[in-house]
TIKOL-876266 format. One record per residue (C-alpha): x, y, z; residue in three letters. Coordinates in steps of 0.02 Angstrom, whole numbers, plus 32768, in hexadecimal, padded with zeros to 4 digits. Layout:
XYZALA ...
***
This chain:
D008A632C04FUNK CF95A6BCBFECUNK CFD5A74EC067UNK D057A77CBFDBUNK D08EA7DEBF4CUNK D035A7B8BEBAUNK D0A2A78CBE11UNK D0A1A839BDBBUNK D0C4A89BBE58UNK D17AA887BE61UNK D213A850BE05UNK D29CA7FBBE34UNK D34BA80FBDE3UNK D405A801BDEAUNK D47CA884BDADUNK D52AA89ABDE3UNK D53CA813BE6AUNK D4A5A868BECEUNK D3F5A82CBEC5UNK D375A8B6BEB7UNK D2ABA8ADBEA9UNK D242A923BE2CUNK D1A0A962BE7CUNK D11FA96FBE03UNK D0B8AA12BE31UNK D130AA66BEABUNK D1B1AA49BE25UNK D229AA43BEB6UNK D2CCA9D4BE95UNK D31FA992BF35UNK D388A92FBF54UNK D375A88ABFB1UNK D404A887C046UNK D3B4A816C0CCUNK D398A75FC0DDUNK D2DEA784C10CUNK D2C6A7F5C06EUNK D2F6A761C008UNK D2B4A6D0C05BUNK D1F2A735C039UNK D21FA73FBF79UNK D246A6A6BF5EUNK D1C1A66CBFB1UNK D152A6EABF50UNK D1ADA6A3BEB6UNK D177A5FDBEECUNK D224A5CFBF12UNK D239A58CBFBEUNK D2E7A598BFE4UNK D2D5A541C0ABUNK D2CCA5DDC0E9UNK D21BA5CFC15CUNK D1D4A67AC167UNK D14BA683C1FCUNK D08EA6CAC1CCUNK D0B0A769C229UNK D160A7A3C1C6UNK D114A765C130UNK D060A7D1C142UNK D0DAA85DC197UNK D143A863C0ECUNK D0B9A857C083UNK D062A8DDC0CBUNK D0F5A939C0BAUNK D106A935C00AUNK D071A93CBFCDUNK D06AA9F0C01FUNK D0F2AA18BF98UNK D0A5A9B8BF1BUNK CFFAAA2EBF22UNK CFE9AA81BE79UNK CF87AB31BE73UNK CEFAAB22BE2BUNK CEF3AB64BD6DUNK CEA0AC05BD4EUNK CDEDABDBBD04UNK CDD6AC86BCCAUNK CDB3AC85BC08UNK CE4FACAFBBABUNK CE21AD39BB20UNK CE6DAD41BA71UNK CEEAADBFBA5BUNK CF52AD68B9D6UNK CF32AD43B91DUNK CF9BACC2B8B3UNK CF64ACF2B7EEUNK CFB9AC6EB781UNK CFBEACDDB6F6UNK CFCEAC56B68BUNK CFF9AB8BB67DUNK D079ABA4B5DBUNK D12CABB0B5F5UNK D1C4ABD1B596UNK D20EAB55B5FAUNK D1EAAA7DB5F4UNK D222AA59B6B8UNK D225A9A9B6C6UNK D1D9A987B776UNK D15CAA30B75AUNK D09BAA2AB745UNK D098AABCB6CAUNK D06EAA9BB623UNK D0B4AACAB57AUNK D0BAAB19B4DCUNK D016AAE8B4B0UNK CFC7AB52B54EUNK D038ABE3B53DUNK CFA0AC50B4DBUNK CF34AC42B576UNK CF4EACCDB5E6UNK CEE7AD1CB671UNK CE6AAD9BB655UNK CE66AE3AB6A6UNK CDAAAE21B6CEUNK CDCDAD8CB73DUNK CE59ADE8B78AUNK CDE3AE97B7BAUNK CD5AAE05B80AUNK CDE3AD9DB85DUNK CE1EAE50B8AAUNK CD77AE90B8E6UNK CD43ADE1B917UNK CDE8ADDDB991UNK CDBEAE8CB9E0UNK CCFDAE73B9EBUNK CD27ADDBBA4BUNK CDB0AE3BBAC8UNK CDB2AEF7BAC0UNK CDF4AF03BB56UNK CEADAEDFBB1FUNK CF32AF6DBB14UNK CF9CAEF3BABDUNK CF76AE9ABA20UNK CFE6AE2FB9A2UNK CFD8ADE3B8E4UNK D044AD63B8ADUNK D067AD41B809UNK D080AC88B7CFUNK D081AC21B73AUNK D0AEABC0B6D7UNK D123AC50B6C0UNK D0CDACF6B6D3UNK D153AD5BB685UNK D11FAD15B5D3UNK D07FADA0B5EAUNK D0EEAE48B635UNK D05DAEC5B5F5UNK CFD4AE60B663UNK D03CAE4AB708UNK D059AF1FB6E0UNK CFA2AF2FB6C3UNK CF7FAEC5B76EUNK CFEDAF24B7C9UNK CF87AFB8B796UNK CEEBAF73B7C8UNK CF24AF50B863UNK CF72AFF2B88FUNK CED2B055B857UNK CE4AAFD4B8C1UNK CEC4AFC5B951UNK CF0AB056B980UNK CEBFB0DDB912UNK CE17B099B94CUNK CE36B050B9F4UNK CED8B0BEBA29UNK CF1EAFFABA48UNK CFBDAFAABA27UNK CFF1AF40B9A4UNK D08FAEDAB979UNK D0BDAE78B8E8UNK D10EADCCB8D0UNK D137AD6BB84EUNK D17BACC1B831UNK D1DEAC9BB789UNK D268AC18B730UNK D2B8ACCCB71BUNK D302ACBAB656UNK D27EAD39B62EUNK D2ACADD6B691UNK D2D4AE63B627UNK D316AF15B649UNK D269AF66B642UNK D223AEC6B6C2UNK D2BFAF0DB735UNK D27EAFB9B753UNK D1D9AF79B766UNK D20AAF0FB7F3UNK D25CAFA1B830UNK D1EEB027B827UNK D141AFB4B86CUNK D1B6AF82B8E3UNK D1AFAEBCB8ABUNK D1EDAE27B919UNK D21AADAEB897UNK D23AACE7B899UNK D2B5AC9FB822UNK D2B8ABDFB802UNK D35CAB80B7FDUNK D3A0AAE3B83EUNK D44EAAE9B84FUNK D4F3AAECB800UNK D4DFAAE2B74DUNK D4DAAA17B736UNK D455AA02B7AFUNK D3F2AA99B78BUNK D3F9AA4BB6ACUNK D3BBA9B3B6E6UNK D320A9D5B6F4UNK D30BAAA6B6E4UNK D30CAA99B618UNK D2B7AB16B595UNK D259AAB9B515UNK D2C6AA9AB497UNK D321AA3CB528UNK D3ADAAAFB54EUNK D3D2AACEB5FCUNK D3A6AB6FB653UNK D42AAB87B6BFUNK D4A3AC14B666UNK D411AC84B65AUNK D3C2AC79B6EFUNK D479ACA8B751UNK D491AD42B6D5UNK D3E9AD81B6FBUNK D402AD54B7BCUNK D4A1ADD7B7C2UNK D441AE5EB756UNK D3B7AE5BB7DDUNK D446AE5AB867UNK D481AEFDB809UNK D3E7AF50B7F1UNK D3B6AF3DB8BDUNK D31EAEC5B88EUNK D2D5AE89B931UNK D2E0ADC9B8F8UNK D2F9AD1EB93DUNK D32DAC74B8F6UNK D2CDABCAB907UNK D308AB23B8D3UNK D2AFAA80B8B9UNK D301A9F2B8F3UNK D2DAA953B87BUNK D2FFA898B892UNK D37CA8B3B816UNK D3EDA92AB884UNK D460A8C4B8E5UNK D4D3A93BB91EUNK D47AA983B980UNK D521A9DDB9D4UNK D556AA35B940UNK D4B2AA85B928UNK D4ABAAE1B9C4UNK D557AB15B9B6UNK D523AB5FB914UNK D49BABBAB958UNK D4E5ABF7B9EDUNK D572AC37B976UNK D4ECAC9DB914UNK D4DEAD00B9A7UNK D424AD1AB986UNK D39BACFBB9FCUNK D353AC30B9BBUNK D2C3ABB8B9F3UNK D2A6AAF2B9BDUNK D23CAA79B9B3UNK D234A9C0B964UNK D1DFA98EB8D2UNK D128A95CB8DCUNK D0FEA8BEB8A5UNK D09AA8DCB806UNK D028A860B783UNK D04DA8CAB6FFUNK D11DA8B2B6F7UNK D195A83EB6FBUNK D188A7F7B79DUNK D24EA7F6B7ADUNK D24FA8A4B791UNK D1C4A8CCB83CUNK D1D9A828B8A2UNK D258A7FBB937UNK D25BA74AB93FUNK D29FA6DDB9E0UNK D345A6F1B994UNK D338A7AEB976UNK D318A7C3BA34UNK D39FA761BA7BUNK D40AA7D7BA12UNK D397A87FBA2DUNK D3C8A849BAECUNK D47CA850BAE8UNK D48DA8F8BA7AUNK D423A94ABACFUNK D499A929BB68UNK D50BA970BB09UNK D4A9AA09BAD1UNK D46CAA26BB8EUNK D530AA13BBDAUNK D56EAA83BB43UNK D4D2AB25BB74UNK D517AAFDBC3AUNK D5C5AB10BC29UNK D5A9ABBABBC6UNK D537ABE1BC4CUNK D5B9ABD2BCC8UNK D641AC1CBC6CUNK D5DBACD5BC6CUNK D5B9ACC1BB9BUNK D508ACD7BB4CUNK D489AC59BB30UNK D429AC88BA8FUNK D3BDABF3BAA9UNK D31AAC29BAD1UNK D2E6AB81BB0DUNK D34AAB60BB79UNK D364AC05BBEAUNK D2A1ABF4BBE6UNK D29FAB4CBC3DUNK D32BAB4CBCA0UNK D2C5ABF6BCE6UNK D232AB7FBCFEUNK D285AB15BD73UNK D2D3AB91BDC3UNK D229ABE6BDE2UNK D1E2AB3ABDFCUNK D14FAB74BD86UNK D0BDAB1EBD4AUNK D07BAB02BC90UNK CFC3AAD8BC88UNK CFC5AAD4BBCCUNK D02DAA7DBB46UNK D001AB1DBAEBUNK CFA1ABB3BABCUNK CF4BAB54BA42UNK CE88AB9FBA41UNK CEADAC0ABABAUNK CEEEACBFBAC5UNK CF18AC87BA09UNK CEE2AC4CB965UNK CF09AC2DB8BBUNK CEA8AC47B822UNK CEC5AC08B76CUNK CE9BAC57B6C3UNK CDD3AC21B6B6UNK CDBEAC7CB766UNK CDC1ABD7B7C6UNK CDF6ABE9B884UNK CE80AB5CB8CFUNK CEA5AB5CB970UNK CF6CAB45B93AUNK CFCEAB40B889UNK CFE1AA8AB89AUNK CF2FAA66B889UNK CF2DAAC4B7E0UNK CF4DAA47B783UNK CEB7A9DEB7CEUNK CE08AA38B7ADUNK CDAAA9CDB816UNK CDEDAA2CB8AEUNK CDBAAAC6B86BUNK CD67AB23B91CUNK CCFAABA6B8ACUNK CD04AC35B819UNK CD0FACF4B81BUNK CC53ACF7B7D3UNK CC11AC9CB86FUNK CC99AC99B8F7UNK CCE7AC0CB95DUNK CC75AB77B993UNK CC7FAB67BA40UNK CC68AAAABA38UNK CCDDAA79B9C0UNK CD67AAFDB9F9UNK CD57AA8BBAABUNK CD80A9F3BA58UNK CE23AA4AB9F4UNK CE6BAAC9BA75UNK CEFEAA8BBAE9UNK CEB8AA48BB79UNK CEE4AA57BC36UNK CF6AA9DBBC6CUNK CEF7A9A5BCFDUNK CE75A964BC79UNK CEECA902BC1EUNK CED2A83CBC56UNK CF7EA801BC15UNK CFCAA888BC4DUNK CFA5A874BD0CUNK D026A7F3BD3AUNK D0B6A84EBCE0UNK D130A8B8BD36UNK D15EA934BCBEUNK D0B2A962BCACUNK D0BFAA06BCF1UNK D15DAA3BBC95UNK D111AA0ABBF7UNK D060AA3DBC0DUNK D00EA98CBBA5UNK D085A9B9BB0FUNK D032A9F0BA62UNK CF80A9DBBA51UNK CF7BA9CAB996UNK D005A932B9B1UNK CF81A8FDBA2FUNK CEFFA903B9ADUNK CF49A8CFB914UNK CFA4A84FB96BUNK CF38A803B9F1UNK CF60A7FFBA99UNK CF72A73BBAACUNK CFEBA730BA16UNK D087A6EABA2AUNK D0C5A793B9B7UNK D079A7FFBA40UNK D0D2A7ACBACAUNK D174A7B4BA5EUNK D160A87ABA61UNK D130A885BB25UNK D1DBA80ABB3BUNK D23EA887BAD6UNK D1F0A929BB45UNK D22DA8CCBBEAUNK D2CCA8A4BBA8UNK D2E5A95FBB8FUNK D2B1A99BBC33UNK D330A91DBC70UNK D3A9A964BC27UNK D383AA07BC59UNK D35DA9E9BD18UNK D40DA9B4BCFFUNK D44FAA38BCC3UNK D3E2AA99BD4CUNK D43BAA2FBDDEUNK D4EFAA48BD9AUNK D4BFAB14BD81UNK D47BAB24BE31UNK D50DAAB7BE81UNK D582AB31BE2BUNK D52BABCABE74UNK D520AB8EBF1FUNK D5CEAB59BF11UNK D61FAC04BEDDUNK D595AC55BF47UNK D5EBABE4BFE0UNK D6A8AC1CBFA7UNK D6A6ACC3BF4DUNK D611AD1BBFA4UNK D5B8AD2ABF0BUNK D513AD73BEC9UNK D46DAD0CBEBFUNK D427ACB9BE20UNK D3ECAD46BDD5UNK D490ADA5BDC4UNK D4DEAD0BBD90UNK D466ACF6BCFFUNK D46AADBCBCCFUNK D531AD99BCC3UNK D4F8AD04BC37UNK D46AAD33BBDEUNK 
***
């Protein structure tokens, strides 16, 4: 029988003695409550259970679904760059022991302001038609050269809105031991959104956060975190979770006890490190699976008890499926955004940098088209292996410069696309338990819809 839904259009789970199915493109979750219902997906599953389902309920129910399986079509319109990554510079003060940055040896090399002024008029040549524009410093750490990210800022303020009467905001990414009171009003004054880097509670963060005499980071970074607090810096938190963290728990209650707006992300595998240090191995998952349970049950019960979430992450996707919205691309790589290193080299993301071969161009002679086509983040729909998967719309085909430096028929690659469906699992979870909650006191108490309940949390 062909007349049914194809693997990748649907998933079927369990969760909390109810059997639910995941449709990939509508993003709808329902739940399966008649014999019928289930009979078709196992049979889809090619499980036949005895249940004999004629031709006409069968073609009836597949016609049925795949009207909620239609995806809109992506917008083909060319995105337009209105977002430059400088990293200022590959040194660091800093020896991070799953990072890509280099060392003391690189710290001399820092960005000219040449390549900066081209990278700038190269950006609004190519869209001047923006009222918005942004530059992000990165690094390395880009705090170990204050005078040029006060000199860019400069730059930027007289070719953007001097010039153009546009907008411009500033971010910038750092292990934040550098900040000093003069970097404070700066921030202040242009108005900065600023990224600090830490990983947990002091342990976990010195395991691998270390300066380079090997001494870990974590004391500084929290003094300077409650300075910016005090001075009203508009700043967030972000935390890289290694192999190597495997309490996963504790780090979120950390973070969430911070009080301070935080994003994370896993380690990238990477050739250049100790592969312990970047790599989740069979093992690692199995336990990755079970905290982040944890971690997902811990953000719904504050969710339900009226506290804030600071996790940026998570608000964003629960949002997602409660929108039932659709991600085309992993990323922004190439796209509205690009980075560019010291020698003027353009990347479609920072971690390409390290690999020049997937250089897309240089501000002497611009981006080449055909090269910046074979680097960019691609649409999900073009993506071979990513067809039969059902998450494939929640995570958009993943990283492309995983993809790349990877390969999409490793068995690495297919580790990382396991770990991204075991965190949507846990999070459509965690989106059935929050919606059965607020149906439930909808039912008894008369109360509010979703969006009052989550202005109450967040």
């Amino acid at each position: 029988m062909n007349n049914l839904l194809q693997q990748g259009d649907f998933h079927i789970f369990s969760f909390d003695k109810k059997k639910y199915v995941f449709l990939s493109g509508s993003q709808q979750i329902l739940e399966i409550s008649n014999p019928t219902m289930d009979a078709y997906f196992n049979r889809c599953a090619g499980r036949d259970d005895g249940n004999t389902l004629g031709d006409t309920t069968i073609d009836m129910v597949t016609e049925t679904l795949k009207s909620l399986c239609t995806v809109p079509s992506a917008c083909c319109e060319k995105q337009k760059q209105d977002m430059l990554t400088l990293n200022v510079t590959h040194g660091c003060n800093m020896s991070c022991k799953y990072c890509f940055a280099s060392t003391l040896q690189d710290r001399k090399s820092v960005m000219s302001l040449s390549v900066v002024r081209k990278a700038i008029a190269y950006m609004l040549e190519g869209n001047p038609d923006s009222e918005r524009y942004t530059i992000y410093f990165f690094g390395g750490e880009p705090l170990l050269h204050k005078q040029f990210v006060r000199d860019v800022v400069e730059i930027a303020k007289e070719e953007i809105i001097s010039r153009r009467n546009k907008d411009v905001c500033f971010l910038l990414n750092t292990n934040g031991t550098l900040i000093d009171d003069d970097m404070m009003n700066f921030f202040v004054q242009e108005k900065f959104t600023v990224t600090v880097s830490i990983d947990g509670p002091q342990k976990m963060n010195d395991a691998n956060r270390v300066f380079l005499n090997g001494r870990g980071s974590f004391r500084r970074i929290v003094e300077n975190i409650e300075r910016l607090k005090k001075r009203g810096v508009n700043f967030n938190l972000r935390a890289t979770i290694s192999p190597k963290n495997t309490r996963l728990l504790e780090t979120f209650r950390f973070f969430e006890s911070m009080e301070v707006p935080y994003s994370y992300a896993f380690t990238i595998d990477s050739d250049v490190k100790d592969r312990s240090t970047t790599h989740f191995d069979t093992n690692g998952i199995k336990a990755i699976d079970k905290q982040l349970g944890e971690v997902m049950n811990f953000f719904t019960r504050k969710l339900m008890n009226r506290e804030t979430i600071y996790c940026n992450d998570f608000q964003r996707n629960i949002s997602r499926l409660r929108t039932k919205s659709v991600k085309y691309q992993g990323c922004a790589a190439g796209r509205n955004s690009f980075i560019i290193d010291e020698a003027g080299e353009y990347y479609p993301c920072q971690n390409m940098l390290s690999h020049q071969d997937m250089s897309v161009g240089n501000v002497s002679e611009g981006i080449d088209n055909s090269r910046l086509q074979l680097f960019r983040s691609k649409e999900v729909s073009q993506l071979a292996n990513c067809r039969q998967c059902w998450a494939k719309y929640l995570c958009g085909g993943n990283c492309e410069a995983e993809r790349q430096l990877l390969g999409q028929e490793s068995k690495d690659w297919k580790q990382k696309c396991k770990m991204i469906r075991l965190e949507w699992k846990h999070l459509i979870h965690s989106y059935i338990k929050l919606n059965d909650f607020i149906n439930n006191m909808s039912n008894k108490h008369k109360i509010i819809d979703y969006e009052k309940f989550k202005r109450a949390g967040a």
